[in-house]
C-alpha positions in Angstrom: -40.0 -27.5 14.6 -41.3 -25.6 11.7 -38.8 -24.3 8.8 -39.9 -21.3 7.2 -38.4 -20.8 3.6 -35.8 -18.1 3.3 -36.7 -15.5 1.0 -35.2 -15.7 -2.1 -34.0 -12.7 -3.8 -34.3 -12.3 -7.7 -32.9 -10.0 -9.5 -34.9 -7.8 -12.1 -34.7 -9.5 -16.0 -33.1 -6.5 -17.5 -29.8 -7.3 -15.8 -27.2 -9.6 -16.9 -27.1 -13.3 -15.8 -24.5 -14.4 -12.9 -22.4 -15.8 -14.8 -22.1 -12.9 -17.5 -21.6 -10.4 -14.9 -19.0 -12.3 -13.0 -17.1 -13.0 -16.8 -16.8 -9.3 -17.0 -15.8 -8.6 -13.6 -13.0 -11.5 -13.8 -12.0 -9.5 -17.0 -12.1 -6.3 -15.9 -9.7 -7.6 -13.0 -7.1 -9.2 -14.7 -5.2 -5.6 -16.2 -5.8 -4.4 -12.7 -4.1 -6.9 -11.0 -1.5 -6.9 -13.8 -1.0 -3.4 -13.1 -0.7 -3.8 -9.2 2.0 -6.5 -9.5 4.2 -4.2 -11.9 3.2 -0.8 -10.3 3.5 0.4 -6.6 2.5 3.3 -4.9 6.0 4.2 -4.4 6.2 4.0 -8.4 3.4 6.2 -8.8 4.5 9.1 -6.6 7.2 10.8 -8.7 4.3 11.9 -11.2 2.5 13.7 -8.6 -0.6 13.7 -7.1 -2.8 13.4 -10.0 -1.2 9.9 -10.9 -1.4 8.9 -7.4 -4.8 9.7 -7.2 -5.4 7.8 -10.7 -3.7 4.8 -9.0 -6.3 5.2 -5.7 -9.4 4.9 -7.9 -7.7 1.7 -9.9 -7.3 0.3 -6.6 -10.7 1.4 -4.8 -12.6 -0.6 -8.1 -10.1 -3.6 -7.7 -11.4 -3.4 -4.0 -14.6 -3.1 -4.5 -14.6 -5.9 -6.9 -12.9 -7.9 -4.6 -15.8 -7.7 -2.6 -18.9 -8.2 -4.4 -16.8 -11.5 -5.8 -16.7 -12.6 -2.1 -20.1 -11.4 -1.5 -21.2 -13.6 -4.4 -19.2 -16.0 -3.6 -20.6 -16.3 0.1 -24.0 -15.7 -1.2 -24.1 -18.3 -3.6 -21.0 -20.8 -3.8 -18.9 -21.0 -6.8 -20.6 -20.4 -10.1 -18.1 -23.0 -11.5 -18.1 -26.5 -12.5 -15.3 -28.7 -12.6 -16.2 -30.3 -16.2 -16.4 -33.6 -16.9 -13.3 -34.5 -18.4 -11.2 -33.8 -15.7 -9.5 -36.2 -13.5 -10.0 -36.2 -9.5 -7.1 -34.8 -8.5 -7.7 -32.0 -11.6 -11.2 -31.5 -10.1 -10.0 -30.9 -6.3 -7.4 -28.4 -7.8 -10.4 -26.6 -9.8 -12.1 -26.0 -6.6 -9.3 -25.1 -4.6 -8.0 -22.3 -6.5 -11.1 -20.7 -7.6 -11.7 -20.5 -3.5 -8.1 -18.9 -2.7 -8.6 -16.9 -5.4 -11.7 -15.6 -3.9 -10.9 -15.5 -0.2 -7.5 -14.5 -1.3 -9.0 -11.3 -3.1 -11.0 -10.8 0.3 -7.8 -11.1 2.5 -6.1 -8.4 0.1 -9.1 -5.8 0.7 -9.0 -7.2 4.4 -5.5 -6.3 5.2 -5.3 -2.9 3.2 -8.5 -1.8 5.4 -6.1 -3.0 8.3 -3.2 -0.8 6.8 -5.4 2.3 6.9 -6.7 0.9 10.6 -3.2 1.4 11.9 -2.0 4.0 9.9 -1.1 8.3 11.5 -3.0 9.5 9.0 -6.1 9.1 7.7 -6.3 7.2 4.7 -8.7 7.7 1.6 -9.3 5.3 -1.2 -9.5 6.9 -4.2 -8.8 10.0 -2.6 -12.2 10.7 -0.8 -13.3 7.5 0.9 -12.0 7.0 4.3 -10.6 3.5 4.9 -10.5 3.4 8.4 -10.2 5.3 11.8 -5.9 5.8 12.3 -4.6 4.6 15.2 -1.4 5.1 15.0 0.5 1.7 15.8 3.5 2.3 13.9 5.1 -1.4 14.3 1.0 -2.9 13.7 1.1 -1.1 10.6 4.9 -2.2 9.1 4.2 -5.8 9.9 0.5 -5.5 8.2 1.9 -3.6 5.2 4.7 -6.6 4.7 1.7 -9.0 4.7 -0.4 -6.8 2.6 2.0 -7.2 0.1 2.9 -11.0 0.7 -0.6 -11.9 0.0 -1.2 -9.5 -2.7 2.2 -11.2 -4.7 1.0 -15.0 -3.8 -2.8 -14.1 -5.1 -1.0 -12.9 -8.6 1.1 -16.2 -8.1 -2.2 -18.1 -7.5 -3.8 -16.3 -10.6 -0.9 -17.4 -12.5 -1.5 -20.6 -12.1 -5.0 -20.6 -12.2 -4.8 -19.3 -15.9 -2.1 -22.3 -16.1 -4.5 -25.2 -15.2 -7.1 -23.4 -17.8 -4.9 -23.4 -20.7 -3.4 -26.1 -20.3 -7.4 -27.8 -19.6 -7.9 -26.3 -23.0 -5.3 -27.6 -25.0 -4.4 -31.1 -23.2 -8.2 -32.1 -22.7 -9.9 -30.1 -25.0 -13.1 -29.4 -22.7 -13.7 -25.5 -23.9 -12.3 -24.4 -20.0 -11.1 -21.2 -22.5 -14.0 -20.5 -24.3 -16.6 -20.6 -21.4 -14.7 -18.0 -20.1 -13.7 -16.0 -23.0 -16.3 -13.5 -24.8 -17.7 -14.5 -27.8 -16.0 -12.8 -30.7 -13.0 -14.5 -29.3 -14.4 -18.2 -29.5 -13.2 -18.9 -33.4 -9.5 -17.9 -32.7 -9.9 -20.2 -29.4 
């Protein structure tokens, strides 16, 4: 049997490396998900429509995000390494909560296209994108908005201790886990 090599797919020059682009996308997530865990819909609504709105296009770019993380992720693996100085059972956790982070951002955008799926009405992210066909299965769509919300509170409890085990990396073993991560005008204070 013959193998034919896959095509590979490059990316043109001008645009940022992997890594820089998935630096700012990790950034530009972390006051999103800060924002979801102290902010609800049901918080939103007393402002009117406007804010609700304003809290549909926050979550259609968390979404989307979500996403193109996976899309990377699945495309390419993790664009992390574990680092030298860390010990097995440090390196093992490494990978394991960068991948439920990931698949745990994916289940998130899964389940909220399944809360639209089962919904009366139809549902638009951001206000003008449909999310899915409603069905209409009331009891479907209670037991997937209960999970919706489960996952979405252990991903911010994952997070939490993601940004844990990088701190504490950067101050217990000194291996620059914070400054790879960080932008550079924020490397001296680091």
């Amino acid at each position: 049997m013959i193998r034919t090599p896959r095509p590979s797919f490059h990316l043109p020059k001008w645009l940022p490396q992997r890594r820089t682009w998935l630096k700012a996308m990790h950034w530009a997530m972390v006051p999103m998900l800060i924002w979801f865990i102290l902010v609800t819909p049901d918080d939103v609504l007393p402002f009117g429509p406007k804010a609700f709105q304003a809290h549909s296009v926050l979550a259609l770019i968390f979404v989307t995000l979500c996403l193109l993380w996976t899309a990377d992720y699945m495309r390419r693996g993790l664009a992390s390494r574990p680092g030298p100085k860390l010990p097995p059972w440090a390196r093992r956790a490494h990978q394991w909560m960068h991948k439920a982070l990931i698949w745990g951002l994916f289940g998130v955008a899964l389940s909220g296209f399944f809360l639209g799926l089962t919904s009366f009405t139809l549902l638009k992210a951001g206000g003008f994108l449909p999310i899915a066909p409603p069905l209409g299965l009331r009891r479907a769509n209670e037991i997937i908005g209960q999970i919706h919300i489960f996952e979405f509170y252990l991903l911010a409890l994952i997070a939490i201790c993601h940004a844990a085990f990088h701190i504490w990396r950067h101050l217990r073993l000194r291996d620059n886990a914070l400054r790879i991560m960080a932008p550079k005008r924020l490397h001296r204070y680091l």
